[in-house]
N, C-alpha and C positions, 0 to 999 in steps of 0.2 A: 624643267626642274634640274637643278644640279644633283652630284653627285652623293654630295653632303646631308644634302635634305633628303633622298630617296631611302640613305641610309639610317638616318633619324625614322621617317615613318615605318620601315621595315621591325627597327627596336622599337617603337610604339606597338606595332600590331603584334609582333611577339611579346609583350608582357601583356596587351591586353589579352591574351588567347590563352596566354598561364593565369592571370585573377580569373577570366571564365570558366577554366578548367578548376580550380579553388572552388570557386564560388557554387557550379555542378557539382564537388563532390561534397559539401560541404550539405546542399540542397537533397543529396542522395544520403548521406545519413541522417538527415532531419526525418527523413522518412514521409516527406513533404505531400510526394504524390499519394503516396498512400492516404494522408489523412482527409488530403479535397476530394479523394474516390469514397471514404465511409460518411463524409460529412453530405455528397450527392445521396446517400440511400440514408435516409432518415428514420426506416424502421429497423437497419440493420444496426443502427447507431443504439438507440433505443432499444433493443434486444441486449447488446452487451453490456449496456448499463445497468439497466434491472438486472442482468445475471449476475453481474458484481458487485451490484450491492447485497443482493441475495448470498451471496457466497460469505461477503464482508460480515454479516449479520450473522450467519450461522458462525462465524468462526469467534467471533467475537461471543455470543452466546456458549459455545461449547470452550471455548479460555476461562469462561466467568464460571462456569459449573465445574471444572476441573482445578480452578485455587480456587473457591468453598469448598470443594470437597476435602482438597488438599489442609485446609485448615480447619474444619471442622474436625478433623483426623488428630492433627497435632492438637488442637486445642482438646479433645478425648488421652490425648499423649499425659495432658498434661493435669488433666486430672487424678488420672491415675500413679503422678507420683507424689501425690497427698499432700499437695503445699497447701496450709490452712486455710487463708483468706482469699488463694487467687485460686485454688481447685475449686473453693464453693462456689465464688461468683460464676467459674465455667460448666460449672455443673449446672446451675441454675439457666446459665446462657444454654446449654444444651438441651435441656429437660422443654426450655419455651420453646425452641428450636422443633423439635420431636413434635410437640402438642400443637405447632401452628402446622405442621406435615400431616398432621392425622384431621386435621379440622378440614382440609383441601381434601 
């Protein structure tokens, strides 16, 4: 081999060894190995699932009961500053509100 070409595959193998190096850390914030280690335990998989869905549903439930309540408030707000037509209708929106809570 001449000199020329030795020198050619030397710069070959060092830039292949920098994309490798890329390409490793690239594989290392994917977080790659992690996921084929939780994807081998299939109950551990399974377990965090259901626990965040669980989590997902509680939180989404207690969002939805704190704006009704949040507006059930304001719209009491708004009854109480005597506009004619739209205090009645939320008075009456409140009073079936109350009587479908007492019927439970």
């Amino acid at each position: 081999m001449t000199e020329n070409q030795t020198e050619k595959q030397t710069e070959n193998i060092g830039r292949l060894a920098e994309q490798i190096s890329r390409v490793a850390l690239i594989l290392e914030r994917a977080r790659l190995a992690e996921y084929v280690e939780l994807m081998q335990r299939p109950m551990q998989l399974l377990a965090r699932n259901f626990l965040g869905g669980l989590l997902r549903g509680m939180g989404f439930a207690l969002g939805f009961l704190l704006l009704s309540a949040l507006a059930l408030y304001l719209l009491n707000l708004l009854v109480d500053l005597g506009i004619p037509v739209l205090g009645d209708f939320i008075a009456e929106l409140l009073t079936y509100v109350e009587s479908v809570q007492q019927v439970r």
